[in-house]
N, C-alpha and C positions, 0 to 999 in steps of 0.2 A: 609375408603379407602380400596378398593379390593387391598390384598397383590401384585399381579400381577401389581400394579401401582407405587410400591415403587421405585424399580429403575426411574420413571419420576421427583420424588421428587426430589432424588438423584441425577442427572440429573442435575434439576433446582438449588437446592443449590451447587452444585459444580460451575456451571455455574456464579452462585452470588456471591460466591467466588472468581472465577477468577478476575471477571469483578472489585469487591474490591480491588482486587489486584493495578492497576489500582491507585488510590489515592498515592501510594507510588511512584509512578514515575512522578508524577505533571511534577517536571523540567525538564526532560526527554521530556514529551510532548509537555509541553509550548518552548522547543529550536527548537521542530518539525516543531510546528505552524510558529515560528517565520520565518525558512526557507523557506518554502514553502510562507508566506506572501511576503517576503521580494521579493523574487523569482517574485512572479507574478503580484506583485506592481512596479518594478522591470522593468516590460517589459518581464520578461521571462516565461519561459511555464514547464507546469507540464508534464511528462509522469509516466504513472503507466505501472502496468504488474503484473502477478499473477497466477496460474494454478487453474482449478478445482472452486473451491468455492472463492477461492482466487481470482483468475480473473473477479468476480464478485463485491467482493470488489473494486478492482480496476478500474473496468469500475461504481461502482455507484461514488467514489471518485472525476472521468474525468468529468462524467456528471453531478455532481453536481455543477463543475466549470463551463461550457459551461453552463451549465442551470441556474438553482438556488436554493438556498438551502431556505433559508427562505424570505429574502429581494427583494422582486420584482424590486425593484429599484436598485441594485447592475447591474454593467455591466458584460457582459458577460468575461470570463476566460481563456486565454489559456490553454487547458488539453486536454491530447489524452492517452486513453489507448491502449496499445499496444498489448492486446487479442483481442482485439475487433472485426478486419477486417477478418473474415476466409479467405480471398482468400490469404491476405497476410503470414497468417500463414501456409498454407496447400503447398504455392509455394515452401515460404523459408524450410521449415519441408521436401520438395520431392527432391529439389534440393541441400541443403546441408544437416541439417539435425535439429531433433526437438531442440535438444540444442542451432539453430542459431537463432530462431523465434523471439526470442526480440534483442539481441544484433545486429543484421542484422537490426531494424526499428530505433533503436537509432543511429548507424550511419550514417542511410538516415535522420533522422530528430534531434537530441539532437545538440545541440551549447551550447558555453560559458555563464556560469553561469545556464542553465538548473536543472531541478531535477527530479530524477529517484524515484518514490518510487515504490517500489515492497513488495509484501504482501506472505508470505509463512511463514506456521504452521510451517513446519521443519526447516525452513531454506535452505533446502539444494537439492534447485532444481536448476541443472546444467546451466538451459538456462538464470532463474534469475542473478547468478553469473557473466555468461557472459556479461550480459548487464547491471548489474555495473561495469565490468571491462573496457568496452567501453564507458559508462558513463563517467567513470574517462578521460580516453584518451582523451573525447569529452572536456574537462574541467568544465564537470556538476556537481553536487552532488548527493549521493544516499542515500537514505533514508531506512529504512527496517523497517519495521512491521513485527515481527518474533514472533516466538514460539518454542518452546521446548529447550529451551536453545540458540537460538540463529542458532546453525548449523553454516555449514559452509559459510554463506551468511555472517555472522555477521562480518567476515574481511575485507568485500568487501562495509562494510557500513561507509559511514562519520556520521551516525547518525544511531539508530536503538532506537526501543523499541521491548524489547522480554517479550512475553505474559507468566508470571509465569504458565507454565501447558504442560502437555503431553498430554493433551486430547483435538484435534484438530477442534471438536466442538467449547468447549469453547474458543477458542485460536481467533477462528474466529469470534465469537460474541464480544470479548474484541477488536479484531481490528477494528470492526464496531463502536463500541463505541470512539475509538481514532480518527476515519477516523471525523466519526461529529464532534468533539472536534476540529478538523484541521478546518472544517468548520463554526464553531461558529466563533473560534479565528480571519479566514481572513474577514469573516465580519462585523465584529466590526471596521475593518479598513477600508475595502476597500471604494472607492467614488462610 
């Protein structure tokens, strides 16, 4: 291996790392699934939310609920992410401001018993926050998919799993892995 490659290695083992990490928080997970099951067995609806790469988690999360993850026969899911619409973000972002972008759709659309999960490496992006705090108000639940210790989202969670690591790479590959785990878990139930 051309020395110029090392860091790829390095990279990948860190990565594999994280992602191990992972096993140690089983029940962490499995109380994840169960809400989100419960939730949209339930009658009630998912919304995520996310910035950057993050919001990509979040919109494959929504869509794999509307669509399908492995069971063709599975009905389809209520799930909306809340990056998803540009026009909606670019209005709320001009007219109040980027920190209202999510909290401004959850309380056009979140209801009682709803759940919010939102996805951030840091934790601690101001608009996520907002819209678990409004989540709350709505009498939903919020979930967080965090990193780096948590940030300051992690107060604002009835539930979180924070991704052991500083390196926001990794952080996001291990929430990718947790996201399917949510998705294995409600299909094993759902009718």
């Amino acid at each position: 291996m051309s020395k110029n490659h090392h860091w790829m290695q390095d990279c990948v083992a860190d990565s594999s790392r994280v992602i191990g990490t992972l096993s140690d928080q089983l029940e962490h997970i499995a109380a994840i699934c169960e809400t989100v099951t419960s939730a949209l067995l339930g009658g009630k609806k998912l919304l995520t939310a996310g910035n950057g790469g993050s919001a990509a988690a979040a919109l494959h999360l929504a869509e794999e609920l509307t669509g399908r993850y492995s069971r063709p026969d599975r009905r389809a899911l209520p799930a909306m992410c809340l990056a998803a619409d540009g026009t909606a973000l670019t209005c709320i972002a001009n007219d109040w401001d980027f920190g209202s972008v999510f909290s401004r759709q959850v309380e056009a659309f979140a209801q009682s018993g709803d759940v919010l999960v939102v996805f951030s490496s840091s934790g601690n992006s101001a608009n996520l926050i907002r819209a678990c705090e409004v989540m709350r108000q709505r009498g939903g639940k919020t979930i967080g998919l965090l990193g780096k210790g948590g940030g300051k989202a992690l107060s604002h969670c009835d539930q979180a799993l924070v991704v052991n690591s500083q390196r926001t790479a990794a952080i996001q590959e291990a929430h990718e892995v947790v996201l399917h785990l949510m998705l294995e878990y409600l299909e094993k139930y759902c009718d």
